[in-house]
N, C-alpha and C positions, 0 to 999 in steps of 0.2 A: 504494500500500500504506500504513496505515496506523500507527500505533508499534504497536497494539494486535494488528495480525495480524501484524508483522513480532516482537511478543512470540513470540505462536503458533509460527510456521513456529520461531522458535530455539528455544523448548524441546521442540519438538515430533523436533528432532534425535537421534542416536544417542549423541551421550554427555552431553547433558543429561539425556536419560532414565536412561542407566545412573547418574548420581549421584542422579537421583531416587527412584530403583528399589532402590540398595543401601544393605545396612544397615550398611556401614562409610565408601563413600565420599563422601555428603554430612558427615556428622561428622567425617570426615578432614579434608578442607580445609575447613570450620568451625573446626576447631581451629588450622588453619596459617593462616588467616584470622585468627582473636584472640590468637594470641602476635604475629603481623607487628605488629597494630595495638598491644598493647601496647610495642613498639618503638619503632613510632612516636609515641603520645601521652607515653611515657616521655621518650624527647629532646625532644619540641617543648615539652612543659615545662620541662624544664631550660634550652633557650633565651628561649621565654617570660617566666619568671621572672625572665632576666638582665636583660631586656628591661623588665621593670617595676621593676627594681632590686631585689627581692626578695631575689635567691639569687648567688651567684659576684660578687658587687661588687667584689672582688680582681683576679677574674679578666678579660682586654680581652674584649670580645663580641664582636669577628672570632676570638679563641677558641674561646670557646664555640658561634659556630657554626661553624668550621674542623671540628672535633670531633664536634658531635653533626649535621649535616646530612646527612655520607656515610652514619651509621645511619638516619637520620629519611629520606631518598629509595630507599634498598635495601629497609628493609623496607616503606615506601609501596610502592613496584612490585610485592612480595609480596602485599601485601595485597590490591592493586587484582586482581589474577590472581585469588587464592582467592574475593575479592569476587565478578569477574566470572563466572565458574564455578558459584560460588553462584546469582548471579541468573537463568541459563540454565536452570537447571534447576526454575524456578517463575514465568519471565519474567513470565507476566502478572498472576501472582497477585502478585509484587513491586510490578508497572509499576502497580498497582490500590493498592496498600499504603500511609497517609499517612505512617505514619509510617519508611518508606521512601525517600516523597518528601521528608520533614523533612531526613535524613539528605542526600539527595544533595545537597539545597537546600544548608544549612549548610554539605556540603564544596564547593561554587563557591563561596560566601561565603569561606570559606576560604583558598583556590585566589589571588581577587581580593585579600583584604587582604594574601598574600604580595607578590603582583606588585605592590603599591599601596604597602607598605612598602619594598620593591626596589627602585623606579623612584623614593621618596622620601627618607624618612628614610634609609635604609642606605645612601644615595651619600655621605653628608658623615658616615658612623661617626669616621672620623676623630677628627673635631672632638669627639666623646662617648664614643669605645672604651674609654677608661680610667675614668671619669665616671660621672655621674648620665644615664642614658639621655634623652632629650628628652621633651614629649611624646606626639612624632609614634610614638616607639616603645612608651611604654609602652603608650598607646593598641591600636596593632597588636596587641603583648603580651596585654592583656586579652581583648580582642576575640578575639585565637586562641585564650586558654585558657576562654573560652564557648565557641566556637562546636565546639571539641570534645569537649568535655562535654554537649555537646546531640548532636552524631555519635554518640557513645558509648551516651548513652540511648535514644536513637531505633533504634538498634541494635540495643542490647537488647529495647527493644519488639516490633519485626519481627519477633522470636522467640514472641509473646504474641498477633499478629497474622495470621500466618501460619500 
């Protein structure tokens, strides 16, 4: 089976078609789809910017992410549900979509520079929790508050595209 028939048979299902089909429940989780995600870009900003030293300088960055990660992963799980729901119900027309593909692209990118800064820079916070962030973080930093800002867009486009 291919991805493109394995689109098929999924949206071809009974309740991708009902979200396809009704005129409240695609715009329903649409909507509980971009409040999640503004949850999430809301916090990961706020760590981001610690991260580049921007924002909360005062404040240690095992703080700022003690704090803003339990919202920045609650409402990710959110979103990715409303996300996946969503794409059931146009599978191929999505799985076809570039700027769809940009999107997912970006969140693996994403996805990589957390585990890359995890497995890196954020084992020796320590030595910079109080401080000027290293580098290795602002770096991270930057790079996350691109490449969600291209999610975000690209987002929005699918809407223009679809």
């Amino acid at each position: 089976m291919t991805i493109k028939q394995a689109c098929e048979w999924l949206q071809s299902q009974s309740f991708p078609t009902e979200i396809r089909e009704s005129d409240w429940l695609f715009p329903t989780i649409e909507t509980v789809h971009v409040l999640a995600l503004v949850l999430v870009i809301g916090s990961l900003f706020m760590l981001d910017l610690r991260l580049l030293g921007l924002a909360n300088r005062a404040r240690p960055a095992t703080d700022v992410t003690a704090q803003c990660l339990p919202l920045t992963w609650s409402a990710f799980l959110v979103a990715a549900v409303a996300g996946s729901l969503l794409f059931t119900s146009k599978a191929v027309t999505y799985y076809n979509d570039f700027p769809f593909r940009l999107k997912m692209f970006c969140m693996a990118l994403a996805g990589i520079n957390m585990v890359c800064f995890n497995l890196t820079t954020y084992r020796r916070v320590a030595a910079w929790d109080q401080g000027r962030p290293p580098v290795g973080a602002r770096f991270a930093g930057g790079l996350s508050l691109l490449l969600w800002v291209v999610i975000v867009g690209a987002g929005r486009w699918i809407g223009f595209t679809t």
